[in-house]
N, C-alpha and C positions, 0 to 999 in steps of 0.2 A: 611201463608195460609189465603184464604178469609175467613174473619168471619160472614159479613154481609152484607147485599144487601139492601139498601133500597130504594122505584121505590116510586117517584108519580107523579101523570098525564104524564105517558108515555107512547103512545100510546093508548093500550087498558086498563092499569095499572090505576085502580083510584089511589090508596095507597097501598105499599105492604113492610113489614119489614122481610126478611127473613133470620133465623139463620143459617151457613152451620159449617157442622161438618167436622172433619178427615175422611182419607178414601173415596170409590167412592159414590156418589151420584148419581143416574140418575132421570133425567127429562124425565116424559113420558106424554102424551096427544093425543087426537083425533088431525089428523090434521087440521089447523089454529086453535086451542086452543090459540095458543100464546105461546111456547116453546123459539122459537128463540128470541122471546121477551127480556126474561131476557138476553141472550147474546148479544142483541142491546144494551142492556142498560148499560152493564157490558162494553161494548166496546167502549162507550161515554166516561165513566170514564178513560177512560186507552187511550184515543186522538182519537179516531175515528172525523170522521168530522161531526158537527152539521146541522141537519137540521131542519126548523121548523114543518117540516111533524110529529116529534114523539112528537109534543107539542098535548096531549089528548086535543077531539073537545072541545069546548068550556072551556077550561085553558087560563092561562096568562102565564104560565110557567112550563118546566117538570123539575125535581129535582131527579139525582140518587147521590147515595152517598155510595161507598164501602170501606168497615173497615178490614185493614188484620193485622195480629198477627204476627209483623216480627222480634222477640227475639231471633230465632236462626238464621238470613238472614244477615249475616257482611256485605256484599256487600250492601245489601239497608240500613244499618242503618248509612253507609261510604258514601253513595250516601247523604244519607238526611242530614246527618254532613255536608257534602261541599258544600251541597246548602244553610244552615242554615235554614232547613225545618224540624230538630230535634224538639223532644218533648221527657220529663220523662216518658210518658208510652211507653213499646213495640209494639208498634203499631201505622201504620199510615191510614190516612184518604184521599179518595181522592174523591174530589167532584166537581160536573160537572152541572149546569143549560141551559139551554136552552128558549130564551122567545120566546112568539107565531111569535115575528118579523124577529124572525132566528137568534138574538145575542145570545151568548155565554159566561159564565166564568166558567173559572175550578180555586182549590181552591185545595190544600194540606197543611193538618193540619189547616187548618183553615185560610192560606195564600194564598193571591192569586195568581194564577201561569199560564203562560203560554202553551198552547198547546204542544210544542216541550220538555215541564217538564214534563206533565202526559204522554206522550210516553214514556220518559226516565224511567219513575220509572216505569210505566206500565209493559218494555221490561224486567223488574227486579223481575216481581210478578206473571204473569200470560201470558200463551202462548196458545193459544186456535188452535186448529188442526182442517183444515176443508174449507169449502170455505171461510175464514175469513182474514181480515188480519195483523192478528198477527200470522203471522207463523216464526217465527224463524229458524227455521232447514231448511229455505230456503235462508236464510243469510251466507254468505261464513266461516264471523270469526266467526257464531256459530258452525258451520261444523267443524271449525278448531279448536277450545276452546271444542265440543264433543269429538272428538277424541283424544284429547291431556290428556281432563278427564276419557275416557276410557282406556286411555293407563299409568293412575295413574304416570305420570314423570312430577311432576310439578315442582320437585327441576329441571330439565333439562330445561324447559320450563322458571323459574325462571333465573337461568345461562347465557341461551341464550340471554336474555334480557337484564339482566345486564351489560352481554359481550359487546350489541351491543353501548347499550347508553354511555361506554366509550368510544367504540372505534369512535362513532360519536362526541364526544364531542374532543375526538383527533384529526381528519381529520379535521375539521372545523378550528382550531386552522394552524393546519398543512397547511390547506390551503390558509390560511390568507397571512402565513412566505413565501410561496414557490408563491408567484405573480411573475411577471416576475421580473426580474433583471432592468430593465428601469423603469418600473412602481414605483420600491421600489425604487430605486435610484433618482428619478423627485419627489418623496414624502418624501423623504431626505430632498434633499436640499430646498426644502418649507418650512419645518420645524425647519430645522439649520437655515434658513435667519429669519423665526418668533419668535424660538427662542434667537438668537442673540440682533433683536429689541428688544424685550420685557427683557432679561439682561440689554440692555443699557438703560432702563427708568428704570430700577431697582426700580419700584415703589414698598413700602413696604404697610405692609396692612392697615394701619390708616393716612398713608401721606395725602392721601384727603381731608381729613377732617379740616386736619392742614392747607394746601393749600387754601382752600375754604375759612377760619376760618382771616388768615394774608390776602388775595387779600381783602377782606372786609374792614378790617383794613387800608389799604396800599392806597385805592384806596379813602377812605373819611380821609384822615391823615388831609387834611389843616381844615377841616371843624370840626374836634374832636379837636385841638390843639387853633383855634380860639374860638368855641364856650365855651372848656372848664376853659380856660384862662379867658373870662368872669365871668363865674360862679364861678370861683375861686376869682374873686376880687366881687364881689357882695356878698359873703360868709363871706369873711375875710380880705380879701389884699386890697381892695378899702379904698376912702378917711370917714373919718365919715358918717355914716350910713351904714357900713356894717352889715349884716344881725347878725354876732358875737356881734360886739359891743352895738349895740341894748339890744339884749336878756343881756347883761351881766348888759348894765345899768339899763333896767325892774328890772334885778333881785337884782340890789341893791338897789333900791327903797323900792321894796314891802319887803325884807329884815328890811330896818328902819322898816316900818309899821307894819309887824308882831307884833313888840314890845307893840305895843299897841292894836293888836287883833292878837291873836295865830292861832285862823282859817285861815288865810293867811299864816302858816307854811307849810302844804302837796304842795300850790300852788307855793312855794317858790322851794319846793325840786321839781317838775317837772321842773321846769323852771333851775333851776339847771343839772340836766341831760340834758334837750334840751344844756345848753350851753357845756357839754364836748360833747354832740355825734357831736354837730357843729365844734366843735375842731376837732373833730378826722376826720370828714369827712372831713375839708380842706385841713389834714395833707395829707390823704391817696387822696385826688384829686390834690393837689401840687406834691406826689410823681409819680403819673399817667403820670401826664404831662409833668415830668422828662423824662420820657421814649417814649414818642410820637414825633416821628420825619416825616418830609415827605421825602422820601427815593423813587424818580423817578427810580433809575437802580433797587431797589430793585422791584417793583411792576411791570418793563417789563419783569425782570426775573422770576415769577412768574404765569404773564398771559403766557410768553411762555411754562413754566413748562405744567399749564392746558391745553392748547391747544393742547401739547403733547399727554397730559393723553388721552383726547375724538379725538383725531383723530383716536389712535391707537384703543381705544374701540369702535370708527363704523368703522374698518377696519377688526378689529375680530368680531364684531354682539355680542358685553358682555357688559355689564354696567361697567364704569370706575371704580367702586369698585371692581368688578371681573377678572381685568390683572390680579392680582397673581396667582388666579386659574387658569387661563387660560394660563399662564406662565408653570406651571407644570404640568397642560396633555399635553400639549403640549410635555417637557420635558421629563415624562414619556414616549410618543408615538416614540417620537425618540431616544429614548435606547434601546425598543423595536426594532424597525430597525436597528438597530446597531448592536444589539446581535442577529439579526434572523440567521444570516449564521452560529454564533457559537449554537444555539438553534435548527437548523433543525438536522443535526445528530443526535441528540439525540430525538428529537421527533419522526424522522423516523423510528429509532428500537424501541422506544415505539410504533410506532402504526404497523409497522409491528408482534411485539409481540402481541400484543391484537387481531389483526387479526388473527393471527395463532389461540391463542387459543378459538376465537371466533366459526373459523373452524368447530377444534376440537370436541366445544360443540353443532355448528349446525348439523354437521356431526352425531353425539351419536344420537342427538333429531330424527334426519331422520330416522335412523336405527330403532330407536324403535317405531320411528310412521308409520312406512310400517310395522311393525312384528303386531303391533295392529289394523292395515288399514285390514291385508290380514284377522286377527282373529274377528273381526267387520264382514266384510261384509258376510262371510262365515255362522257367528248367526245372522245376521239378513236375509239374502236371503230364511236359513232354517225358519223363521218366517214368512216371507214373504208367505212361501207355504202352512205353517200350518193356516194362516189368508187367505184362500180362492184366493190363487196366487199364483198357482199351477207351473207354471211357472218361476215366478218371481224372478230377481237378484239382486242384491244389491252390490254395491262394493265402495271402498273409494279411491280415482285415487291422487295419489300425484305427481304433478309435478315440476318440478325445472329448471329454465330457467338456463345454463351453465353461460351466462355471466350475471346474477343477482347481485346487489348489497345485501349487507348485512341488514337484516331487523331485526326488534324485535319479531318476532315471528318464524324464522329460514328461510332454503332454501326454503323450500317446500310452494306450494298453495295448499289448500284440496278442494276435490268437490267429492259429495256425486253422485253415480252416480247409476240408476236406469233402468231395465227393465221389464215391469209387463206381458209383452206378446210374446209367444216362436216366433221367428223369427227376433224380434225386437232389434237392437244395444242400450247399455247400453249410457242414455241419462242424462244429469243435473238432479235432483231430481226437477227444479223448473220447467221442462218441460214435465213433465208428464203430461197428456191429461186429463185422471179421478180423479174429486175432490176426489170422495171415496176410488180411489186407493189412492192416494194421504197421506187421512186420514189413512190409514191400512198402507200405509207403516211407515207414521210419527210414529203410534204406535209401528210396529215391533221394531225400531228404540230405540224408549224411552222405551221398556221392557227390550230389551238387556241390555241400557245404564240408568236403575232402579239403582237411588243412585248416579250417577255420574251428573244429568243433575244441575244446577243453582237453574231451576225456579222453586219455590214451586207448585203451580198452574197449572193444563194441565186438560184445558178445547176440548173434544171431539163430536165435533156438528156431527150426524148421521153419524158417521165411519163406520155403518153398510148398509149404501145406496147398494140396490144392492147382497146381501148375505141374508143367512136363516140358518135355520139348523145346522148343526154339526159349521159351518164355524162360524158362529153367537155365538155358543157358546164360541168357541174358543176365539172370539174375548174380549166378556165378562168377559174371565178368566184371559186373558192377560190385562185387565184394572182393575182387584181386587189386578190381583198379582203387579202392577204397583201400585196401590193404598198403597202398602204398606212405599212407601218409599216419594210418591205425597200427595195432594190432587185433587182426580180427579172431575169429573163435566164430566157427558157425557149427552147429547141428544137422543133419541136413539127409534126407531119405532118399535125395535124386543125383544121380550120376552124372548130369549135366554140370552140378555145383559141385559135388568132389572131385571132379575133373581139373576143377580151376584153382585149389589150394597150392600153398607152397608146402605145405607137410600136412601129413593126414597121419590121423590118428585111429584106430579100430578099437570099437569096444566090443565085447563078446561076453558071454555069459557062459559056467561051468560047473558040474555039483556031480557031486560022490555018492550019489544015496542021499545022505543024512544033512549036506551043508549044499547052498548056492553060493558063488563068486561072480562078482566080474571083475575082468581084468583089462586094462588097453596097452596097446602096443604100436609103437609107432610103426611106419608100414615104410621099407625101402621102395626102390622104384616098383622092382619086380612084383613084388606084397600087392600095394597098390593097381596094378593093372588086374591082378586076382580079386581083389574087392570090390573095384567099379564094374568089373565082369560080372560079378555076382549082383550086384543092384541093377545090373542090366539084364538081364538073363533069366534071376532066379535061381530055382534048384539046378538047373540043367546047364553048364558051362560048357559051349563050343568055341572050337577055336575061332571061328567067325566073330565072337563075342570079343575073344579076349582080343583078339585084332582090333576090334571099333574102341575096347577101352585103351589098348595103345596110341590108335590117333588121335581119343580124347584127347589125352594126354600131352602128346608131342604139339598138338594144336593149342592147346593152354601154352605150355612152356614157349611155343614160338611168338605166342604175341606178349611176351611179356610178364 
């Protein structure tokens, strides 16, 4: 439900923080008080299109910001999970600026979000009835989603779905195996010739490396063999003064000399280790060069190895480390092929099966959404009469195309379909000619289907356009008793339907000279019987007056 509303600089709004309770609410005012206002503002938040027109004169920017309580709303709290728009309190935020130059951002939980996001969650919280547009019950699959929730079969509904999404994940499959015969056959033999090549280079998964590792090797043999044969006699093997014999006669020198200064000991033992690690390296650089040969056939056979590798890797578009992999989808894809002919009979009674019982459960779902189509239209037509549309039909039209494909929502398309005046053919609900019908039908609508609808929120802008009296009341009675399972928000010019709120609201209009305001104000009991006095009355309030708006009043409260 909405909890709160908060307006600044919008339009005629300096600042305005507003608490909304359970139950119906109405908004009442002189006309242009500024009524519609709050639902401008409310309609920003929820993706209406920005203009800088509602930026109050002289701002830099208008700011609404509405706060709803959605702890018991799985749907929105599943919506904001998979956006990653969750938050630890029950509740989310959604917030919309507007600057004087016409930019715009909107902001959920405090994130910022795109327009086509506060529509989303908007279409999840509040549906407002009326010349506005958030009308839902003029969208096909909430037609189809009302009715399937009046008709309480959601385990069928559930079924149908599930049926369908196997049995498309089966035909997709099925379709793949069942291409023509040529086609599978031309894509065979691609595959057995790619697979075949890529067997015969049987390259394994670290060859490369090895490969790259010896061509290096192979390809500077004369130049490791020559220069290292030097360093090797310059080390050791060379004639007096090689690099060994030196350090060795240093160190029998300074050896004598220690004897007669011991500080020349530690110097002694370094030069000591230089002379074995110089051993050991000629040992270990004479055994190197043991093994270093230049080996011509060995280094063509090699480059032709690589040459192999990267032809065949830009013939398949894979990097020469990736043949293997490429070796076995491949592999993989043509087994596949191979067993499609022993694999189609048996997917075909699978999906022939899933189809049957797809049938089965779209068939059950038809049945019982015509026995809930004919029991709908029948309570709402008779509501339709009781709201001043004496006339008026109502019916739920399901039709089913003979040669339709299988859907996730069954055979049937739903369309709500409507007649407000005797002579008239029952027409789409979105083509009805009067907003106020329009509004009174929406209502008949959501009394009936009281507890079954989604959206918490069912805002009602002047449903009473156009009606008085007994009819007005009626209408009022059927937005309390609605209120019980909603929270409603109606607009509303007739004191028959403000009669029937649990809190009322007053908006008024105020100016200094130089600036205009509106402001609302919740209304106590007392308030309230001064304001339906006044929508009954007019300028002139007698007491007569304010007496008939007290037993409005005490007559709402006593039934409920």
């Amino acid at each position: 439900m909405l909890k709160q509303l908060y307006i600044r600089d919008f339009a005629l709004v300096e600042r305005l923080e507003l608490d909304l309770a359970t139950g119906m609410t109405v908004l009442t005012g002189e006309t242009g008080a500024g009524k519609s206002i709050l639902l401008d503002a409310l309609g920003l938040t929820l993706g209406d299109r920005a203009d800088s027109d509602v930026v109050r004169h002289g701002s830099q920017r208008a700011e609404v910001a509405a706060t709803f309580d959605v702890r018991t709303l799985s749907g929105v709290t599943a919506w904001l999970a998979e956006q990653e728009l969750d938050q630890e309190e029950p509740e989310v935020q959604i917030r919309r600026t507007v600057s004087a130059d016409g930019r715009s951002k909107g902001y959920i939980n405090g994130n910022p979000a795109p327009i086509q996001q506060l529509r989303e969650l908007g279409e999840l919280l509040v549906d407002i009835h009326g010349q506005h547009a958030h009308q839902s019950l003029l969208k096909k699959e909430i037609q189809r989603q009302l009715l399937d929730d009046y008709a309480m079969h959601e385990a069928l509904v559930n079924q149908v779905a599930d049926l369908f999404r196997r049995w498309r994940r089966q035909h997709e499959a099925f379709a793949r195996l069942t291409q023509s015969a040529s086609e599978r056959a031309d894509r065979q033999g691609l595959l057995r010739y790619q697979v075949e090549e890529l067997e015969a280079l049987d390259l394994s998964v670290d060859e490369l490396d090895a490969l790259d590792a010896e061509h290096n090797r192979l390809a500077h043999a004369s130049r490791l063999l020559g220069e290292g044969q030097g360093a090797l006699a310059r080390l050791s093997e060379g004639d007096e003064g090689n690099a060994l014999s030196l350090l060795e006669s240093t160190l029998a020198e300074l050896q004598e000399l220690a004897g007669f200064d011991a500080r020349l000991g530690p110097i002694c033992e370094l030069l000591d280790g230089a002379v074995i690690q110089a051993g050991e390296a000629a040992a270990e650089l004479r055994h190197y060069l043991s093994d270093v040969e230049v080996d011509p056939q060995r280094l063509e056979w090699v480059e032709e190895r690589l040459d192999a590798i990267h032809q065949l890797s830009r013939k398949h578009q894979v990097r020469p480390e990736e043949l293997p992999t490429r070796l076995q989808t491949l592999q993989a894809e043509l087994a596949e092929l191979d067993a499609a002919d022993d694999q189609l009979g048996g997917m075909q009674a699978d999906l022939e099966g899933l189809l049957a019982a797809y049938r089965e459960a779209a068939d059950a779902l038809g049945t019982s959404r015509a026995a809930a189509a004919e029991r709908l239209g029948g309570l709402v037509s008779a509501n339709m009469q009781e709201l001043g549309m004496g006339n008026g039909r109502f019916a739920v039209e399901l039709e089913r195309d003979a040669q339709a494909e299988p859907s996730a929502h069954g055979w049937e398309r739903v369309e709500f379909r409507v007649s407000a005046n005797p002579g008239q053919p029952l027409r789409p609900l979105g083509k009805v000619a009067s907003g106020g019908e329009l509004s009174r039908i929406s209502l008949a609508i959501q009394v009936i289907t009281a507890g079954k609808g989604r959206i918490p929120t069912l805002i009602f802008d002047e449903v009473d356009v156009g009606i008085g009296g007994g009819v007005a009341e009626m209408v009022g009675r059927q937005l309390r008793t609605l209120a019980s399972k909603h929270q409603i928000l109606c607009v509303t010019h007739q004191p028959q339907v403000a009669a029937q709120g649990h809190n009322h609201l007053q908006i008024s209009k105020s100016s200094d000279g130089e600036t205009t305001a509106s402001q609302v104000v919740h209304l106590a009991l007392a308030e309230r019987v001064e304001e339906i006095a006044r929508m009954l009355g007019g300028l002139r309030i007698t007491e007569q007056t304010l007496s008939h708006a007290r037993e409005m009043l005490d007559l709402a409260a006593a039934e409920g």
